[in-house]
C-alpha positions as CSV (number, residue, x, y, z in Angstrom):
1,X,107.3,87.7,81.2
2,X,106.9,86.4,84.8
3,X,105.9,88.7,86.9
4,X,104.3,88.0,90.7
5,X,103.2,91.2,92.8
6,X,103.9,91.6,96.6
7,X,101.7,93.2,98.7
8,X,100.0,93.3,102.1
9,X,96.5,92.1,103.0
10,X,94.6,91.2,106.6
11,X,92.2,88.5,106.8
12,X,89.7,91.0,108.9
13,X,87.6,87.8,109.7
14,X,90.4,85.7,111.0
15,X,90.9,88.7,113.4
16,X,88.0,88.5,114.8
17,X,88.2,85.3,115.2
18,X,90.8,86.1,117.7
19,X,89.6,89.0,119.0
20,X,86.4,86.9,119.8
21,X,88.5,84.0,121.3
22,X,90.7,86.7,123.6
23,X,87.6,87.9,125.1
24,X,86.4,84.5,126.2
25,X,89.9,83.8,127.5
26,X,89.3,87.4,129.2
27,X,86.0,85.8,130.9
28,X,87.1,82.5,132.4
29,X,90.8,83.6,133.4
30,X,90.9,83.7,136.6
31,X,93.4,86.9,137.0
32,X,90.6,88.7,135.1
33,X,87.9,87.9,137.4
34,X,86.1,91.0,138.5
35,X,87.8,93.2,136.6
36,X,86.9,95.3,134.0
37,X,88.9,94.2,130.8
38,X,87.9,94.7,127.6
39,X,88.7,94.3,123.5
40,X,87.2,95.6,120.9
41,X,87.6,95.7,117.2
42,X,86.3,98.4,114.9
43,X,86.4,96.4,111.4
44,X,86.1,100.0,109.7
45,X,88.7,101.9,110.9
46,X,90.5,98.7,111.2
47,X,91.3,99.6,114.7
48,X,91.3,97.4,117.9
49,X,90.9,98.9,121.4
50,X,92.2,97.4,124.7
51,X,91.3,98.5,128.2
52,X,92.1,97.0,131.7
53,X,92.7,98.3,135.0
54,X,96.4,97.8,135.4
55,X,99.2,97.8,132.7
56,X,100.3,93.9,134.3
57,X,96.4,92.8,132.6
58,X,96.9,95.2,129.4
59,X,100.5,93.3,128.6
60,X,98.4,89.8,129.2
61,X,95.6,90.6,126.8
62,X,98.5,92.2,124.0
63,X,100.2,88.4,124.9
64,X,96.8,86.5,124.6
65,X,96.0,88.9,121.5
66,X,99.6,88.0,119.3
67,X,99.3,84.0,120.9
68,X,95.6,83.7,118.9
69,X,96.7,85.6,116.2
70,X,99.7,83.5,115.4
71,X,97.8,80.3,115.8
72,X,95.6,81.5,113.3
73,X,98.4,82.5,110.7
74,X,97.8,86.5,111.4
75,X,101.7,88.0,111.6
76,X,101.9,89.6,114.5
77,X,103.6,92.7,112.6
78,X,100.2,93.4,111.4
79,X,99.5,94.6,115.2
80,X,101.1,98.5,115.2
81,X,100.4,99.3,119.0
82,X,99.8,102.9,120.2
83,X,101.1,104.3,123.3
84,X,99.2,103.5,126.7
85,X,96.9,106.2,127.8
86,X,95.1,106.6,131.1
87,X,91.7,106.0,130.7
88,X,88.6,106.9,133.3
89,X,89.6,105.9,137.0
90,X,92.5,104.2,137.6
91,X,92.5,101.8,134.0
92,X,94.5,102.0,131.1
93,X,94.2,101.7,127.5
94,X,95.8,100.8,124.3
95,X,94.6,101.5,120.6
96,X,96.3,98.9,118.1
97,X,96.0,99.6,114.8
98,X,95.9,97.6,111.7
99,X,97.9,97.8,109.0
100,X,96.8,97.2,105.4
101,X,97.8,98.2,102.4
102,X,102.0,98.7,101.6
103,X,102.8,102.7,101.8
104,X,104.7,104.6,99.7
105,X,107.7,105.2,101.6
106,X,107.7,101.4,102.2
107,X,107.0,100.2,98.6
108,X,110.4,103.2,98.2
109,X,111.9,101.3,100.5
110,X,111.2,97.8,98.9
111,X,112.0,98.6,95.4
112,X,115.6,100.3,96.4
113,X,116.6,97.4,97.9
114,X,115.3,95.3,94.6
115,X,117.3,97.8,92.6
116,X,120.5,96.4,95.1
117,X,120.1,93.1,94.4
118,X,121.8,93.7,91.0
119,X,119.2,91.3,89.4
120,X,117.9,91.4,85.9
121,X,114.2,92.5,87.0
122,X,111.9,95.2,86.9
123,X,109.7,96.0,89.9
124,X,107.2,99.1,89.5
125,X,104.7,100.7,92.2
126,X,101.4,100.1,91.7
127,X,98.9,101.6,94.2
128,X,99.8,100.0,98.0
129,X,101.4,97.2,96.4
130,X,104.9,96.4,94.4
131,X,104.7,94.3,91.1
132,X,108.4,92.7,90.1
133,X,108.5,91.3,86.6
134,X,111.6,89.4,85.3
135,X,113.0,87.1,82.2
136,X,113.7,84.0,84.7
137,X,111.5,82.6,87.5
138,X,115.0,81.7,89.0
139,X,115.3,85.5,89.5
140,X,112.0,86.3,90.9
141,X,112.1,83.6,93.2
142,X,115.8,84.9,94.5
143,X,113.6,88.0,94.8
144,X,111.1,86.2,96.5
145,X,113.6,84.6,99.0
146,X,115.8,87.8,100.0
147,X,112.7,90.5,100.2
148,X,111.5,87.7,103.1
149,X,115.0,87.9,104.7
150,X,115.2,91.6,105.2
151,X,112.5,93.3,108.1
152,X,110.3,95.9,106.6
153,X,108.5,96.1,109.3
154,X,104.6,94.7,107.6
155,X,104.0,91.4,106.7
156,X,104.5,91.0,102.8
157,X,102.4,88.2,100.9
158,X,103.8,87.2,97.4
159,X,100.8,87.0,95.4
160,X,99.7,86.1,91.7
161,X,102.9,84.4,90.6
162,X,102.4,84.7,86.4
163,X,104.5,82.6,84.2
């Protein structure tokens, strides 16, 4: 039966790839000269931390950030952005977490609206991703095609299409 699974993954190393490219950005900008703007990514708790002085710079490095990122095929709904906090003196900063990995409520939320579709297929949860099994490939790639429609809020890869 064909069967493909759909599921969300982060390339951590194309991330740092644009992490790395922001912070040179950050160093030869000339609205960042002398000030003290940073970015940092924590790979293990998949965590990125901004800080600037003013909350004009913090917006510039999110907009640098999601510009890198999308030139390197990274969705920017990967990026879930905390709220600004004061930080030491007069800066600012911004945690922006990763996401990874399809939650339950999510993977709920993604098979209910499967179940809508009145198609003849079967989807299951399995761990943080969703695997939909069917008789026809037409039907899985009508699956395919309205799950990419609606917004779930995570970027969703379609993976390990079996025939």
């Amino acid at each position: 039966m064909p069967s493909f699974d759909i599921e969300n993954t982060i390339d951590i190393q194309e991330i740092d790839n644009a992490v790395n490219t922001v912070k040179r950005d950050i160093a030869t900008r000339y609205d960042f000269k002398g000030t003290e703007s940073t970015i940092e990514l924590n790979k293990t708790d998949l965590k990125i931390k901004i800080q600037t002085d003013t909350e004009y710079k913090l917006q510039a490095i999110i907009d640098m950030l999601e510009n890198r990122s999308i030139s390197r095929k990274i969705s920017v709904k990967t990026y879930k952005y905390n709220s600004i906090e004061k930080a030491s003196g007069n800066s600012v900063r911004q945690n922006v977490d990763l996401q990874s990995g399809i939650s339950k409520e999510t993977c709920k939320k993604i098979n209910a609206f499967i179940k809508t579709l009145k198609l003849k297929v079967n989807s299951q949860i399995i761990g943080d991703k969703l695997r939909v099994s069917a008789k026809k490939i037409d039907d899985l790639q009508n699956i395919i095609q309205m799950v990419k429609e609606q917004n779930f809020e995570i970027p969703l890869q379609f993976v390990n299409m079996k025939k």
